[in-house]
N, C-alpha and C positions, 0 to 999 in steps of 0.2 A: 504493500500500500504506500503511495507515494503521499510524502508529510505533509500537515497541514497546511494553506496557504497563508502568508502572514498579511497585516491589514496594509501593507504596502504594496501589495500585488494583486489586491482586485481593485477596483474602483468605486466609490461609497456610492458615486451618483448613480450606479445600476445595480450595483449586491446591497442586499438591505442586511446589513450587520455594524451589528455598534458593538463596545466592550463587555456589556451586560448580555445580548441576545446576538441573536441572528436568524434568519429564515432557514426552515427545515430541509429547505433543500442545495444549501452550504454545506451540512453537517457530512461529516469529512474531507471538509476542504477551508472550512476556518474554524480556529479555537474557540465557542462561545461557552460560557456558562450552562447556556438553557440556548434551545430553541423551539421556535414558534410554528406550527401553521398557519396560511395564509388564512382569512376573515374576508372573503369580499364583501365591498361596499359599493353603490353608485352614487354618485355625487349629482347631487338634487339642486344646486344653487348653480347659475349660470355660468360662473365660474371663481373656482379659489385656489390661493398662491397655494404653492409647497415652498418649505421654507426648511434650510439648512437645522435649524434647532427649533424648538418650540418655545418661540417668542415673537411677538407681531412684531416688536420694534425691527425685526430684520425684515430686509431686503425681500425680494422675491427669487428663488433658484427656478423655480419653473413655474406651470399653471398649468392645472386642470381644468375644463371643460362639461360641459350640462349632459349627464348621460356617459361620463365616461366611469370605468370600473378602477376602482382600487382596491389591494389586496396588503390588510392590516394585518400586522406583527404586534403592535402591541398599541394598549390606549391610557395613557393616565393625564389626569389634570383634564381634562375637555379635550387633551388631545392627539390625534390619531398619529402613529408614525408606518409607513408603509412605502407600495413601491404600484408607479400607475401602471394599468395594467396595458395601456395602450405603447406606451415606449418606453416601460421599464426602468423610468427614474424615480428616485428613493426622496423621502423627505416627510415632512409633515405638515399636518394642516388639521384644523379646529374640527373636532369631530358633528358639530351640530350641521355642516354643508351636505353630511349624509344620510346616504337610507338603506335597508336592503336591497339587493339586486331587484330590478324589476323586469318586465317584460324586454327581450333583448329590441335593440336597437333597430329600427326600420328605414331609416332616414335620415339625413343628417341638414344642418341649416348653409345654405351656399347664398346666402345673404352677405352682407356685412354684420349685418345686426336684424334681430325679424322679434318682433313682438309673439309672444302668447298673451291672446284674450281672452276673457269672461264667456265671449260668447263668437258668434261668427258674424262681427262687422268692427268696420275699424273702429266705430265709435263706443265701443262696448268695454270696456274697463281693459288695459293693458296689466298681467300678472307676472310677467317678465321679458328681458329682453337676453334673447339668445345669440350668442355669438356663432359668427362662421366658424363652421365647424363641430357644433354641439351636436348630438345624436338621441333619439326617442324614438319612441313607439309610437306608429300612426293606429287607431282603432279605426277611424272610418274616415271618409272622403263627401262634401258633399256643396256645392255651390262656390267650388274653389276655396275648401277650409279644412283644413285636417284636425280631427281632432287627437289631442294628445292625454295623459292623462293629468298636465298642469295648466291644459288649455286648448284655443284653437289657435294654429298656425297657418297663412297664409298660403297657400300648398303653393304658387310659382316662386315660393321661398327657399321651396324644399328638394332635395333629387334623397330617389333609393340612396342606400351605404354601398349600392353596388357599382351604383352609376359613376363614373370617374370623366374627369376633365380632361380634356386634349392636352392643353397647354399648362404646364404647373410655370413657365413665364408669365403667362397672359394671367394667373391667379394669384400670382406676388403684385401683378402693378394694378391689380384693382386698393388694393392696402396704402396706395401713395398719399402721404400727406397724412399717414397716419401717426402718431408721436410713438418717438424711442421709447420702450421701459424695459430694465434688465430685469428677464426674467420672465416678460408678457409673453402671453401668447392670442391676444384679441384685437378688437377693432378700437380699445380703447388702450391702449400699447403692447407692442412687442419687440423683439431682439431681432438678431440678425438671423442669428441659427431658427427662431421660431418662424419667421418668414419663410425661409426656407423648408424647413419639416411641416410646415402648413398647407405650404403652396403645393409640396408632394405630394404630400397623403392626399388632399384634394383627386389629383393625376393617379391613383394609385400607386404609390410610392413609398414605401417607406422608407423613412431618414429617421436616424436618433436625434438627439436632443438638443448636443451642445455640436458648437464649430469644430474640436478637436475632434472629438468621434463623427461627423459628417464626412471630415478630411480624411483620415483613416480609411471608412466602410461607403458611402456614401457614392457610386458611381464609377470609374474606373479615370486614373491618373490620364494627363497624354499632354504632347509635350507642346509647350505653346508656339505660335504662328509668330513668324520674324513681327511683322505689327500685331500688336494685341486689340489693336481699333477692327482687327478681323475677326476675332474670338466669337463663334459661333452660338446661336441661340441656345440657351440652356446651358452653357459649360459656367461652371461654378469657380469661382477666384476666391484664394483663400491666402488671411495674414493669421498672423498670431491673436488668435481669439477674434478672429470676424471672416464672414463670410459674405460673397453677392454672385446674383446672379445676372450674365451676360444676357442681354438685350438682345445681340444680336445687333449691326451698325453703328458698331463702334461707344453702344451706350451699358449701361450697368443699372441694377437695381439694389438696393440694399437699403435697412435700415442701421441707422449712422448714428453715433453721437455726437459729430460736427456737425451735423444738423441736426438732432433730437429727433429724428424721422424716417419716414421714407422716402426716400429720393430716388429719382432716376438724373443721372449724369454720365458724361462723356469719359470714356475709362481713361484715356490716355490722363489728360489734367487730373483724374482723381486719384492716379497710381501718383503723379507726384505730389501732389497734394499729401496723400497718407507716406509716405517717402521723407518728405519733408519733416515730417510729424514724428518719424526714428522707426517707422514701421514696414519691410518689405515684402514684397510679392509671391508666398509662399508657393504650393502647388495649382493645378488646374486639374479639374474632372468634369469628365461628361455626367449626365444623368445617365442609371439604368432604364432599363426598359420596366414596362408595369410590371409591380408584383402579380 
């Protein structure tokens, strides 16, 4: 049997073990006290951070999603720590955002943002607003309204979980002019890597979570074009902790902290621009083909 692995040698953001526990299925392959089976949960609020420790004063490490599963290791104080089940990153979040697993998933919101109502007209009490990309169960269809079981949704809001986009380009520059936030993943901010694992999944795609593991797994390397103003639709530019996507004509998409946003701009000025700023021009990948 080969030895335990030590906490240097997996990665927290995707193995859920701390010094007290770990998930049950580490067990022989990191030293924990005790270990846990997973508890799924789906997360009933439109969406809430995960956060490195359990403490709001921190920051946001990622975000979950309306409809997405997470699978609990352990709960004390109000709050949950675990690992989502949709790309597999570890963190915690306020256990009252959950519920039991409910009816799987039928649909998902290709909105930017889409109201659930009271009832089926706009004018009827709005009970939440769901971000692109949240997922539910449709029960019925009727006068263009879906109903859900936290409401009715708009059904030209809506496509199947099955139905995938053409373009995960054309689904990052709908998001332009949306505000930076480390850690987001909605219409009300997001990162760079979230743009990008959004824009994917959207296209059927799966991408993890952060820029370094994108860069890693994330499509296959190739080596760049004497001008980089040629870099072809969808090949992905990666620096030390940021990632964008190539436009295609010479332009890039990404969101930035020199602008707080999403932008689309001309690669060439933006390679020196971030050059200038002490940051350079790491690898290039294409996207894979749909999962």
């Amino acid at each position: 049997m080969s030895a335990p692995l030590s906490e240097n040698t997996l990665d927290q953001r995707r193995f859920a073990f701390r010094a007290d526990l770990a998930a049950i299925s580490l067990k022989g392959k990191v030293s924990a006290p005790r270990y846990a089976a997973p508890k799924p949960v789906q997360l009933r609020l439109a969406s809430l951070p995960l956060r490195k420790r359990p403490d709001l004063a921190l920051g946001y490490e990622s975000e979950l999603l309306f409809g997405e599963g997470f699978d609990v290791y352990d709960e004390a104080y109000g709050w949950l720590w675990g690992q989502a089940q949709r790309d597999g990153y570890v963190g915690y979040a306020p256990a009252e955002g959950f519920a039991p697993p409910g009816l799987a998933p039928t649909h998902r919101v290709t909105a930017l943002r889409s109201f659930a109502y009271a009832g089926q007209s706009m004018k009827a009490p709005p009970l939440m607003a769901l971000p692109y990309g949240a997922e539910l169960a449709i029960s019925s269809e009727k006068n263009g309204w879906c109903e859900t079981a936290i409401g009715f949704v708009y059904a030209r809001h809506l496509a199947p979980v099955t139905a995938f986009e053409a373009d995960p380009v054309a689904e990052a520059e709908r998001f332009l002019g949306i505000p930076y936030l480390w850690g987001g993943k909605t219409s009300l901010g997001l990162d760079c890597s979230a743009l990008v694992q959004t824009a994917c999944r959207a296209a059927g795609i799966l991408a993890p979570r952060d820029s370094d593991m994108q860069e890693s797994e994330l499509g296959e390397p190739f080596a760049p074009p004497a001008d980089l103003a040629r870099l072809p639709r969808g090949a992905l530019l990666f620096w030390p902790g940021h990632v964008a996507f190539s436009q295609g004509g010479g332009m890039m998409i990404h969101a930035n902290a020199f602008h707080m946003m999403v932008v689309s701009e001309p690669i060439i000025p933006a390679l020196a621009r971030i050059a200038a700023a002490g940051s350079q021009l790491g690898s290039l990948r294409l996207l894979p083909h749909r999962a």
